[in-house]
N, C-alpha and C positions, 0 to 999 in steps of 0.2 A: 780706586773707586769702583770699578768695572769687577774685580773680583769681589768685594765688601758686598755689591749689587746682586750676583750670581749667589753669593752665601746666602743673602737673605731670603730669594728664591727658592733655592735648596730646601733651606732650612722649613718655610712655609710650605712647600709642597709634602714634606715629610712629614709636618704637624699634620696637616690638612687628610694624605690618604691613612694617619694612624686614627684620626679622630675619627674618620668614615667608617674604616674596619670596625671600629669597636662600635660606632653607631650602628652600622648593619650588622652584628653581631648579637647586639641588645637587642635590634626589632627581634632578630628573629629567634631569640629567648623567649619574647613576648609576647610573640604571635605565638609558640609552642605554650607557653603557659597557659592562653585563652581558649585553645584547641583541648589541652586538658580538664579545662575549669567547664567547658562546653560538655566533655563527658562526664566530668563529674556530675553534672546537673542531668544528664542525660540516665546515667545510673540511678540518679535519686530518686529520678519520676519513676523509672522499671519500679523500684523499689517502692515508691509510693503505691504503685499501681497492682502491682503485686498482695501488697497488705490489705489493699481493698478487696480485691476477690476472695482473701483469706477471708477476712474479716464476714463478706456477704452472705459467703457459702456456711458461716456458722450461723449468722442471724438465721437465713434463711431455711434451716434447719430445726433450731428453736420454733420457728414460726408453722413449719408443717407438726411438730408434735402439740404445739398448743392447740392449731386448729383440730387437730385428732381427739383434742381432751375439751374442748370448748363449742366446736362448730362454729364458730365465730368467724366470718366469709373475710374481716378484716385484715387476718393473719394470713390469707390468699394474696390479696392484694398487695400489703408487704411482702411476699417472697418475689411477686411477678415483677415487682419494682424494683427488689433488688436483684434477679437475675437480668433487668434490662441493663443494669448499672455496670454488669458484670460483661454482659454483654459490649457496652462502649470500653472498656478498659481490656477486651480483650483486642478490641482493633486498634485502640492506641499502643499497647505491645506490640503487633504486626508492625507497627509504621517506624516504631524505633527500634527492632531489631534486624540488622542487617539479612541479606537472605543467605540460606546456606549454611547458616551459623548454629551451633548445637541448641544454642537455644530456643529458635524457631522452630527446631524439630520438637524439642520439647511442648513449645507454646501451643503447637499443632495436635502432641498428645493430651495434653491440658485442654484444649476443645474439645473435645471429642468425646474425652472423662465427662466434662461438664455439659455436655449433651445427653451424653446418657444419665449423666444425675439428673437432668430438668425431666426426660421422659419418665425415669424412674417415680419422679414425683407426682405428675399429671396422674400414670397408673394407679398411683397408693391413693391420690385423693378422690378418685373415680371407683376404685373397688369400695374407699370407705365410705363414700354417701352410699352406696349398693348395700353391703351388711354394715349395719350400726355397731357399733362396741367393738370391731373385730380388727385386730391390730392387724392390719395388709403386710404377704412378706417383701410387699416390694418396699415397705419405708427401711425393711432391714439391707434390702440392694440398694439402695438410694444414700445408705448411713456407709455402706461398703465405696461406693462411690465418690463420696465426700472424702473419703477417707485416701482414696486414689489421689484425686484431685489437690488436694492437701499435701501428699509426699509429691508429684508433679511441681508444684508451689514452694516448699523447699528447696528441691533438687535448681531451682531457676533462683531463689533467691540465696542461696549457697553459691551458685558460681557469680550472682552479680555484685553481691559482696564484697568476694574478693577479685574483683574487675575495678568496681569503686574503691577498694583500699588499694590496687596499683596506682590506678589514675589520681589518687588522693595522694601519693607519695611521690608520684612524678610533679605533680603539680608542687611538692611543698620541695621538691630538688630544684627544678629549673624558675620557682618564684627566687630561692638561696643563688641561686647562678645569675638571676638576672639583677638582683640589687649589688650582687658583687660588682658585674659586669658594669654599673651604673656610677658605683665607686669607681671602677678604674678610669672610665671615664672622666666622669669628673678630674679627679686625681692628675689623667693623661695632660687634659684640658688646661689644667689650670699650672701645670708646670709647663708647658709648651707656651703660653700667654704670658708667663711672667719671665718663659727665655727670651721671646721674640719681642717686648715691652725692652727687655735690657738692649737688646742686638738694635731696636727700631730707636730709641732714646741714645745708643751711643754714636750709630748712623747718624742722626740729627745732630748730636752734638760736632761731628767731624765736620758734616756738610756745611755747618753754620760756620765752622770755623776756616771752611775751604771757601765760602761766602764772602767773608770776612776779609782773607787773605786775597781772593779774584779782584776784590772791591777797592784793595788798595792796587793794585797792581792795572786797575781799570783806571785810576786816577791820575798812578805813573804814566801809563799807556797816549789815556789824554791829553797831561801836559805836554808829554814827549811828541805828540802827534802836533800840538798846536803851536811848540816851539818849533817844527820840522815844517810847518807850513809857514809857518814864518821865517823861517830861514828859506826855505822857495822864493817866498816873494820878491825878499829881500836880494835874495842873488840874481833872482830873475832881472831883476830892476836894474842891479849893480852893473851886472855883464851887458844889460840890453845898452846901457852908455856907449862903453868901450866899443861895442860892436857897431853900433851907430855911428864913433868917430870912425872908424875903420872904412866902414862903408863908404862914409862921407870922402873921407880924404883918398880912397880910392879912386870914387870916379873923379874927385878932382885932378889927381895923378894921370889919369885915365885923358882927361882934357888937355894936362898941360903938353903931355906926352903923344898929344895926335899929331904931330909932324913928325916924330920919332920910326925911324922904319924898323926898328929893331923890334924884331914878332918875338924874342925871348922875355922882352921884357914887360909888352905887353899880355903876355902871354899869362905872366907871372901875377900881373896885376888884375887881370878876370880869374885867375885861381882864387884871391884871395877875397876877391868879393863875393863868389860861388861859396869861399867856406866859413866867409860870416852870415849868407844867406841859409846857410844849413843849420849853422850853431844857432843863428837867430830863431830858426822853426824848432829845432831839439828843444829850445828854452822854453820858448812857447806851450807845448807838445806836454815838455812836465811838467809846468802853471797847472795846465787843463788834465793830466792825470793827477796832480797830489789836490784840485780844487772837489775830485769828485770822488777823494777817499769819504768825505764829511760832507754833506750833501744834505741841509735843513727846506728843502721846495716839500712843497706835497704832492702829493699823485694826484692827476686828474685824470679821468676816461678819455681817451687817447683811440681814437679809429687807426690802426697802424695802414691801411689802406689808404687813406685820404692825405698821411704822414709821408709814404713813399713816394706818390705821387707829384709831392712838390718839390722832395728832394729830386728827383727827376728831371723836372721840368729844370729846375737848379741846377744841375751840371751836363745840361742840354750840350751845352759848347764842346766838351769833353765829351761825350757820347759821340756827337758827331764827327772828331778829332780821332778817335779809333776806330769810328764806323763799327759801332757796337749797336746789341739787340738788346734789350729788356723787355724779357715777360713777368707779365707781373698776375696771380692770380687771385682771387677774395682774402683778402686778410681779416683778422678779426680783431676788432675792439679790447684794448686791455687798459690797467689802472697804472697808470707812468709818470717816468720826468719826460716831459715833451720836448726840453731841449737836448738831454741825454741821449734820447732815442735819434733824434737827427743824427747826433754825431754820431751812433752806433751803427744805423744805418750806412750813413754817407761813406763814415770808412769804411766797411764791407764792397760798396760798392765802385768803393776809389781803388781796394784793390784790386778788384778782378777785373779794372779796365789796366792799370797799373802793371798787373801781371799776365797782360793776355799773352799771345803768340802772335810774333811777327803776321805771319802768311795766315794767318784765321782769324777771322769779326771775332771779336769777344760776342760770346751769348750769355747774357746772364739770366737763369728763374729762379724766379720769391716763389714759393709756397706755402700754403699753410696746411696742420692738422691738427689732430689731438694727439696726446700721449698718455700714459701712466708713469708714474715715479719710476716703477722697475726697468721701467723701459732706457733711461738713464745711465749711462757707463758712471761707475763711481760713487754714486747717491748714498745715502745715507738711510738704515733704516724706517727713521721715525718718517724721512718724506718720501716713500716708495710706494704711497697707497693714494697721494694725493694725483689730482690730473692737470697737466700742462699743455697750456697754446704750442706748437711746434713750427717756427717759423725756418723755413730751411731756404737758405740763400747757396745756390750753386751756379760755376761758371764752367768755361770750357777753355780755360789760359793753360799756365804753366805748370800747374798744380805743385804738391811736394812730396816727400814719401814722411810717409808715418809715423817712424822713428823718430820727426822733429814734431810730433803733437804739441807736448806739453811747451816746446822751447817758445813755438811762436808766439805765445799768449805772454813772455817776459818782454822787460821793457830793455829796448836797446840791442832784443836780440833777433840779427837777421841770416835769413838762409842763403843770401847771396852774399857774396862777397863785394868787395868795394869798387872795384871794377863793371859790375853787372850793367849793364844798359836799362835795367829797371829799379827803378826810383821810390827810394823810400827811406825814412828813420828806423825801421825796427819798436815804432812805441805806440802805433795806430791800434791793433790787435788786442795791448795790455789794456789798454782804455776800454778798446769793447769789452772785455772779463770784466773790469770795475765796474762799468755797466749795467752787465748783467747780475755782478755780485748787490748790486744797491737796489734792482728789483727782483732780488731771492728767486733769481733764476738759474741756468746754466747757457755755454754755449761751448758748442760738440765740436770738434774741427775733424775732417776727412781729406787725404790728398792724394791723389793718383798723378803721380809725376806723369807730364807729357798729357794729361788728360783733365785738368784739370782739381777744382777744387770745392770742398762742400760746407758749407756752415751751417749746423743745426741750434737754433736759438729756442730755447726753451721757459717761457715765463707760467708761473703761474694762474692758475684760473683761480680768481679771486671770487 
């Protein structure tokens, strides 16, 4: 499942940076095409603009020989209006030609021509209102200067020409490169969609079918759990009999046998009531851990402060019986089983009375904090982001070493041996884990033999 997961990943991230190249690929065909098509446009107006001073400077020509042949002050007016024309189209050349560039030099000798053509002209029409009929030479400088001005005006529209047929051929190469580029695209797209459709539809089909399969095996799982809590019960029930007769007819043994001086025999007969008062609490012990694998109470908001507090005051006798200390500081509020929580408590704090040191008070401190997921030995990625209450219960007893972490939290399993002068079944501990497993928490264990022992209880912030 885990590798199938990673394929898919793979797979999508490979589509994903091919689809981008060739997406960033295309812009920037696209963008170069616009920057061309921009020149282009940009040559057309030279060239527009071009053709108009061509074109002015011949009107304008016709117009000073008619007025020479007519007098006619109308054909003034028309030239003065077409050299202002020529005049704006020569600073719109300045504005679009780069500086520096050969053609600006040009454009510079092209003013200059056409300045001396306009003075030429002012001349000839000044000399010819002076003598009547008398053809001035300066219309014949003025026709030499057109003439200037005119090869000036080719030489600019000869190289912008073929500047507009580069830019015309680059524009019509990279419009060819980008509808390619747009096909592969496509192309890329739509084969990578129709792999990841097969790869994301067989996924689904597996999962449905690993669904399918969990679903029975959740059902096995059920009944097996609820034939196992009933066989609990039922054994619990069976043996609690026998064990009751035992008891029973013990201390009655125990009665008839009090004139009896023989200490072996009574001796034998308080063993045997000590080991149906043990079996009795074992049974009990896993009633109460197989009763809180399947757990239907709801959560209610739970002051864990106001929770210890009575546990406290509850095993007041026993606090005072070890001359023990409990500090206890601000707990906070969470969403629980109320009766769960006692018990998770009480046993935490049955053992560190349980395992103190002879010659030192048990001191026990409740703390609280905050936490983050990561902060968590062991967690699980998807919950290492969320934040957890941190209830830390530490004593100052017997403590353990570390290597028995994980053992303490099984049922039945203890670090003393059977002899130990400290008291207990080995299944207190498993219960707190169930505990904390039924409110999708954790609980940390720390032991510094001879120094004690630390319990980090971790529940969710709901």
């Amino acid at each position: 499942m885990r590798r199938r997961f990673w394929f898919l990943v793979i797979a999508f991230s490979v589509s994903f940076i091919t689809v981008t190249g060739l997406s960033f690929y295309y812009l920037k065909q696209f963008t170069t095409i616009t920057e061309y098509t921009g020149k282009v446009d940009e040559s057309n107006s030279i060239i527009t603009e071009l053709y108009k001073i061509r074109d002015a400077l011949n009107v304008c020509d016709i117009n000073e020989y008619s007025y020479m042949l007519t007098l006619d002050s109308s054909h003034i007016d028309s030239v003065n209006n077409y050299y202002r024309s020529i005049y704006h189209s020569l600073v719109r050349l300045g504005e679009l030609y780069p500086e520096e560039s050969p053609q600006q030099k040009t454009l510079l000798m092209l003013r200059s021509a056409l300045l001396m053509r306009m003075d030429n002209y002012r001349n000839n029409i000044a000399r010819y209102d002076t003598a009547v009929n008398a053809l001035p030479i300066h219309y014949y400088y003025g026709r030499n200067r057109r003439t200037e001005c005119l090869k000036y005006i080719d030489i600019m529209l000869h190289r912008e020409s073929s500047t507009l047929n580069e830019y015309a051929l680059g524009r019509v190469y990279f419009q060819h490169i980008t509808a390619s580029t747009l096909k592969y695209i496509l192309l890329v797209f739509c084969i990578i969609t129709i792999i990841l459709f097969i790869l994301v539809i067989d996924e689904l089909r597996k999962r449905i079918k690993s669904q399918e399969e969990l679903q029975t095996q959740l059902i096995d799982l059920e009944n097996s759990h609820s034939e196992l809590q009933q066989i609990a019960f039922a054994a619990s029930h069976n043996l609690q009999e026998p064990l009751r007769k035992m008891k029973i007819f013990g201390d009655r043994l125990l009665w008839l046998q009090k004139e009896n001086t023989d200490e072996d025999a009574w001796d034998c007969i308080i063993r045997i009531n000590a080991a149906a008062d043990q079996v009795k609490g074992l049974i009990s012990e896993l009633v109460s851990l197989t009763s809180l694998v399947n757990d239907n109470q709801q959560k209610t908001d739970i002051d864990l402060g106001e929770l210890v507090d009575s546990i406290v005051k509850e095993i007041q006798p026993k606090i005072k019986k070890y001359g023990a200390t409990i500090r206890e500081e601000a707990l906070p509020g969470i969403k629980g089983y109320k009766t769960q929580l006692e018990i998770l408590f009480r046993n935490l704090l049955d053992n560190s009375l349980k395992f103190s040191q002879e010659s030192i008070p048990p001191l026990v401190i409740i703390s609280a904090g905050m936490a983050h997921g990561h902060e968590i030995p062991g967690i699980s990625l998807e919950l290492s982001g969320k934040k957890y209450h941190c209830i830390t219960v530490s004593d100052n007893g017997i403590g353990f070493e570390n290597k028995y972490i994980n053992k303490i939290f099984l049922a039945f399993q203890r670090l003393q041996d059977g002899n130990s002068i400290h008291e207990g079944r080995g299944i207190g501990l498993a219960i707190c884990k169930r505990i904390m497993v039924n409110h999708s928490g954790f609980i940390i264990a720390h032991g510094d033999k001879g120094n004690g022992a630390t319990f980090k209880l971790y529940f969710p912030v709901e």
